[in-house]
C-alpha positions in Angstrom: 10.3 -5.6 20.3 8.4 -2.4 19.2 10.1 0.2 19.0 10.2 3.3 21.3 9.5 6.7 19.6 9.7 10.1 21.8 6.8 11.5 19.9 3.4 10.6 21.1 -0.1 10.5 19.9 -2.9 11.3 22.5 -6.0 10.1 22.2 -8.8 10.9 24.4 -12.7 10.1 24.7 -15.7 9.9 27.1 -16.8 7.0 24.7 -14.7 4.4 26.0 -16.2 1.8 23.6 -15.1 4.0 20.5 -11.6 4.7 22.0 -11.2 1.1 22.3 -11.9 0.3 19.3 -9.7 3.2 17.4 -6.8 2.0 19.8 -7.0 -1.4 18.5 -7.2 -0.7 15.0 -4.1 2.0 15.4 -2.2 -0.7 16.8 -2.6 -3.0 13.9 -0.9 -0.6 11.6 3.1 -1.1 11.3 5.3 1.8 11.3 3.4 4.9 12.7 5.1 7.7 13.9 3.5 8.2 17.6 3.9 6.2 20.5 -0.1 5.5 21.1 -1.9 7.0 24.6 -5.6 6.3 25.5 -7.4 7.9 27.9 -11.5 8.5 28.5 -11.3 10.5 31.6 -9.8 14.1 30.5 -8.3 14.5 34.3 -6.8 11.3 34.1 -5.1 12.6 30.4 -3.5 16.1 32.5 -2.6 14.0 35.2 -0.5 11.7 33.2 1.0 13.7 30.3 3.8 15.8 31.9 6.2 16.0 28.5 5.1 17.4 25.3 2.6 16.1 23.3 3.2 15.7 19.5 -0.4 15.3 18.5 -3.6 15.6 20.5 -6.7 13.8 19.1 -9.6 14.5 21.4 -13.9 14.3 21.3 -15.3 17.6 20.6 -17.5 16.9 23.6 -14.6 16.6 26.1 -12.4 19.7 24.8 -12.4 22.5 27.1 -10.0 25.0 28.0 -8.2 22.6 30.3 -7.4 21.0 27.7 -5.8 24.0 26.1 -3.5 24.3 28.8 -1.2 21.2 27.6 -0.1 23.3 24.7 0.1 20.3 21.9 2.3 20.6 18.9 -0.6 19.2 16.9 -4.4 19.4 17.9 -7.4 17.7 16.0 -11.2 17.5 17.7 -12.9 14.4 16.2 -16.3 16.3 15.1 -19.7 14.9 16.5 -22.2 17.5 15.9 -20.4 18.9 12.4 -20.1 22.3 13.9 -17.3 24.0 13.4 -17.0 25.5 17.0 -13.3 26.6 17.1 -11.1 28.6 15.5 -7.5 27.8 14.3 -8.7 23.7 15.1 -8.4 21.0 12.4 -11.3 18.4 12.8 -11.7 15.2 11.7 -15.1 13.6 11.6 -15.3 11.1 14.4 -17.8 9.1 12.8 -16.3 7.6 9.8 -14.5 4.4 9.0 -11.0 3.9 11.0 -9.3 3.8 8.3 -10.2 7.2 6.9 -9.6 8.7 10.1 -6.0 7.4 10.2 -5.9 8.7 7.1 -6.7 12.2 7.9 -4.6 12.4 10.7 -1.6 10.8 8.9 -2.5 14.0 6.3 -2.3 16.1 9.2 0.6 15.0 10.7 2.4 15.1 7.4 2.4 19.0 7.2 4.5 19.8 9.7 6.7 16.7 10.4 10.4 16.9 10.7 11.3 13.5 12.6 12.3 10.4 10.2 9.7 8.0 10.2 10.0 4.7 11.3 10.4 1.5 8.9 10.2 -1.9 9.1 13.6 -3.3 8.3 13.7 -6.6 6.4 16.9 -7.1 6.5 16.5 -8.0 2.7 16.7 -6.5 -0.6 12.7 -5.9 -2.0 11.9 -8.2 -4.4 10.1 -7.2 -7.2 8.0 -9.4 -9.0 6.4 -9.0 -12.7 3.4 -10.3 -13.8 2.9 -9.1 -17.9 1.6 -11.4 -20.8 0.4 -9.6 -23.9 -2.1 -12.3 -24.4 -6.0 -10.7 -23.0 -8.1 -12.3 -20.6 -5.4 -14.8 -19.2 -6.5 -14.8 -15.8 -3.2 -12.0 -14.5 -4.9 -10.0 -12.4 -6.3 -12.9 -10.6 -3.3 -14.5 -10.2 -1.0 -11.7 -9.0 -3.7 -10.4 -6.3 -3.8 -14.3 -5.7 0.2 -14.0 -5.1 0.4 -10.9 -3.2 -2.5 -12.1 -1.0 -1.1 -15.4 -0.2 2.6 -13.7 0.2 1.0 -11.2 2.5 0.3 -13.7 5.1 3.7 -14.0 6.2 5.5 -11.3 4.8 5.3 -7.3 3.8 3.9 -7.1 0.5 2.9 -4.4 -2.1 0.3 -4.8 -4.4 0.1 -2.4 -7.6 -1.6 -2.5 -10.4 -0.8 -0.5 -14.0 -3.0 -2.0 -16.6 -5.1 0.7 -18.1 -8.6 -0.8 -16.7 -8.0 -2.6 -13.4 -11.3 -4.4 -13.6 -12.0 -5.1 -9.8 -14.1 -2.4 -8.3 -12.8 -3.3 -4.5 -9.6 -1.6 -5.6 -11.1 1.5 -6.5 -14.1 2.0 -4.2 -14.8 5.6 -5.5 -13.7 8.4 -8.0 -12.5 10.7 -4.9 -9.9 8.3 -3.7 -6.4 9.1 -3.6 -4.8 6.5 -6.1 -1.4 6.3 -7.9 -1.6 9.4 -10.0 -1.9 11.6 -6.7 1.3 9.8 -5.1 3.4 10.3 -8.5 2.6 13.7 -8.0 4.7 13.7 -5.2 7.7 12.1 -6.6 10.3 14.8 -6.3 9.1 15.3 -2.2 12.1 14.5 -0.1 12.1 10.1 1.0 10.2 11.0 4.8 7.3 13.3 2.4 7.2 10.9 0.1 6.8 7.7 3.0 4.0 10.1 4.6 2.3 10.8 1.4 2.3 7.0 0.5 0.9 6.1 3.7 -1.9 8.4 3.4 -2.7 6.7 0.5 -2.7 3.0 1.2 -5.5 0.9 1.2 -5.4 -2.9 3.1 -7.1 -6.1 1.9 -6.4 -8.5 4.9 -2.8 -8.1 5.5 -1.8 -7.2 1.8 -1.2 -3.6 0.9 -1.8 -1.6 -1.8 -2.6 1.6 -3.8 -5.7 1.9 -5.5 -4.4 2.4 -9.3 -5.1 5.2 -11.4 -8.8 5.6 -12.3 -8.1 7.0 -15.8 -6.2 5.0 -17.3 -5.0 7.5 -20.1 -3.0 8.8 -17.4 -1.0 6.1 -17.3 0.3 7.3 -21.5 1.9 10.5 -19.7 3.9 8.7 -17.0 7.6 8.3 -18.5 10.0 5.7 -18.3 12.0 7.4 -16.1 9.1 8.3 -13.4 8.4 4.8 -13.2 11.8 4.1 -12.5 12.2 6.6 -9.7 8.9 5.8 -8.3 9.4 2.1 -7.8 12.9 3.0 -6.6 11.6 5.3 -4.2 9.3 2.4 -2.7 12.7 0.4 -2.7 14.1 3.0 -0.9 11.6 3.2 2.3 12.6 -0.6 2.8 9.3 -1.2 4.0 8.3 -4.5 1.6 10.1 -7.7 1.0 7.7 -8.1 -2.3 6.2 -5.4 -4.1 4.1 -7.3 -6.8 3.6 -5.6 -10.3 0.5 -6.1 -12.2 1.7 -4.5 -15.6 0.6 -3.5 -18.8 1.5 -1.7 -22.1 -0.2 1.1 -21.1 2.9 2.4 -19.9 5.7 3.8 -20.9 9.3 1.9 -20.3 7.3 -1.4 -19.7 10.7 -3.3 -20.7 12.8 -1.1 -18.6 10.5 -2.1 -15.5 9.9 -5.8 -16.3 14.5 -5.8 -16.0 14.1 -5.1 -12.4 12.2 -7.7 -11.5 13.6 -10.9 -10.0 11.2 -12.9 -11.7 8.5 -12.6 -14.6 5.3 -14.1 -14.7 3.8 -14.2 -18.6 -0.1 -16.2 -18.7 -0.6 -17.3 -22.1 -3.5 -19.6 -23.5 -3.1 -22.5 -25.7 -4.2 -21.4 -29.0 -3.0 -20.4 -32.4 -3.4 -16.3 -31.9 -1.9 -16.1 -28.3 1.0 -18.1 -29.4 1.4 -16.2 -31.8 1.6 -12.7 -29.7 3.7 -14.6 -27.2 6.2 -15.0 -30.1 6.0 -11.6 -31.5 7.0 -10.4 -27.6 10.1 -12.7 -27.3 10.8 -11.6 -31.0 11.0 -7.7 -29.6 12.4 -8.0 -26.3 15.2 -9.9 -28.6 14.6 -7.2 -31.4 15.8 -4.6 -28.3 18.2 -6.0 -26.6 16.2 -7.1 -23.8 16.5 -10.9 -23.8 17.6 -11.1 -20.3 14.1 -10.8 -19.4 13.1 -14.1 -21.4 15.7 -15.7 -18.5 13.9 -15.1 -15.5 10.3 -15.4 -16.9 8.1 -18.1 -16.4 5.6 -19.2 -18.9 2.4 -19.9 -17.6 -0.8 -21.6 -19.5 -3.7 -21.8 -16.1 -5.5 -25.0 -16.0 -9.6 -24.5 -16.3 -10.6 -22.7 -12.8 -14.3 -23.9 -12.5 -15.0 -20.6 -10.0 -12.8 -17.4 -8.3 -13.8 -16.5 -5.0 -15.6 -13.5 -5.7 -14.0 -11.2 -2.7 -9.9 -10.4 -2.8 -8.8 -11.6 0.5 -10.7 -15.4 -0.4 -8.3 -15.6 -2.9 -5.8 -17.5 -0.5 -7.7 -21.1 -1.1 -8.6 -22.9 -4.0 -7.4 -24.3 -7.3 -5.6 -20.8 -8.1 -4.2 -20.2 -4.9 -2.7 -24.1 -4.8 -1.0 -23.4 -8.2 0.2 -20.0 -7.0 1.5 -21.7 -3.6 3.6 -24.3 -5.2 5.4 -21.8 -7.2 6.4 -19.8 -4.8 7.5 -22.4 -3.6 10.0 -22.2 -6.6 10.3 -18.7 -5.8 11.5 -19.1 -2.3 13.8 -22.1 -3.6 15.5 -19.6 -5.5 16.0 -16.8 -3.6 17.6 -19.0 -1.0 20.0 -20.3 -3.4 20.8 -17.1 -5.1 21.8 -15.7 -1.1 24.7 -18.6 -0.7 
């Protein structure tokens, strides 16, 4: 049952194919903070509203000082002709993909919020898992999108991905997005800032979640151990994910630290005399350190030949990747369930 909310998000417009539309894809989306309201006749939008409005979203060509009258906490005019033609108004360009305009108002809304948001209660602990092998060009990136994509399907799942060069261009479709270094930026905001912040920054692949990762990868150096900590403890904290998968490198600081709060590990190695022989200098270290409780819960892995990868993300569910990935979650799932009796 979907949960009421006394805050509501208006949205109004003449175009009812385009409001439609909108209302459709803002439904999709888990967790907002409004209660959604749709109207394409302005009268029929007066008529009806009779308690406040948190935020009014409306067609610059149906605003008019009627409008005005309903005295909104929050009001954006989805631009058509890109002229600015009121003061003291925030607008958002109308024609643009959904998911920017979400965005935008999400950004908008974010400022002045005071009411908890909503989140999606698992009733579970989030499990993080750990994919890490210091053996190049073993296939991990393809097999933990390949994980989160197929978890995904039937549960809430976080992708994120900290190797220095991600190396899939859908994951980072342009220099100006938002990635992971803006959202560490907002660390110390308060858990409901931080939730807003994250959201605004979220990008979907079918029904997996994720935040683009950071573009330079030398910023990855400066993060400390302790940041990393705190930042996937904060994602812990909003409850929002039963998986949060970790695509991981040595890039970053406290790597051992991160890989000991994962329920499980997942190391790809290859067959030959070099990678053995980094896969033993690793297990040597973590020993050397004190860390050999993460050589207990990882799983080695050497990937049969894969003739072909689907060449876009969310295709990654079927094949002869996605059948090895299935079968051990299978394991995974076996395990969890046991460790819970």
């Amino acid at each position: 049952m979907k949960k009421k909310t006394d805050k509501t998000m208006v949205f109004c417009d003449t175009e009812a194919e385009y409001a439609q539309a909108m209302m459709e894809f803002l439904k999709k989306r888990r967790n907002l903070p409004w209660e959604l309201h749709t109207y394409t006749n302005v009268q029929d939008l007066i008529r009806e509203e009779k308690t406040e409005i948190e935020m009014l979203v409306i067609a610059e060509s149906v605003y008019n000082g009627e409008i005005q009258t309903l005295h909104p906490k929050q009001l954006v005019i989805l631009s058509e002709s890109g002229i600015m033609q009121w003061e003291n108004v925030i607008y958002v360009d109308k024609y643009q993909a959904a998911e920017e305009v979400l965005k935008q108002l999400l950004g908008v809304y974010m400022e002045v919020a005071e009411v908890q948001m909503p989140r999606l209660c698992t009733n579970r602990k989030t499990i993080f898992i750990g994919n890490y092998s210091p053996v190049r060009r073993c296939m991990q990136t393809s097999f933990a999108i390949t994980m989160s994509q197929i978890l995904a399907e039937e549960h809430s799942t976080l992708y994120l991905n900290f190797e220095h060069y991600a190396g899939i261009a859908e994951l980072v479709p342009d220099m100006q997005t938002f990635d992971m270094a803006d959202l560490l930026y907002f660390l110390n905001a308060d858990k409901e800032k931080f939730r807003m912040r994250m959201r605004t920054m979220l990008r979907h692949k079918g029904g997996l979640d994720y935040i683009p990762p950071m573009k330079t990868g030398q910023n990855l150096l400066t993060v400390t151990s302790e940041e990393w900590i705190d930042f996937l403890r904060k994602i812990e904290e909003l409850e929002e994910y039963e998986y949060v998968i970790l695509d991981l490198s040595e890039s970053m600081q406290g790597l051992f630290d991160i890989l000991r709060m994962c329920s499980r590990v997942y190391t790809l190695t290859k067959e030959d005399r070099i990678a053995r022989a980094k896969l033993l200098q690793y297990e040597q270290v973590l020993a050397l350190h004190e860390y050999e409780d993460i050589l207990d819960k990882t799983k080695r892995l050497t990937l049969p030949r894969i003739h072909r990868l689907p060449e876009e993300l969310e295709l990654l569910t079927k094949g002869e990747l996605a059948d090895l990935v299935k079968d051990l979650l299978k394991e995974l799932d076996a395990d969890n369930n046991e460790a819970e009796l």
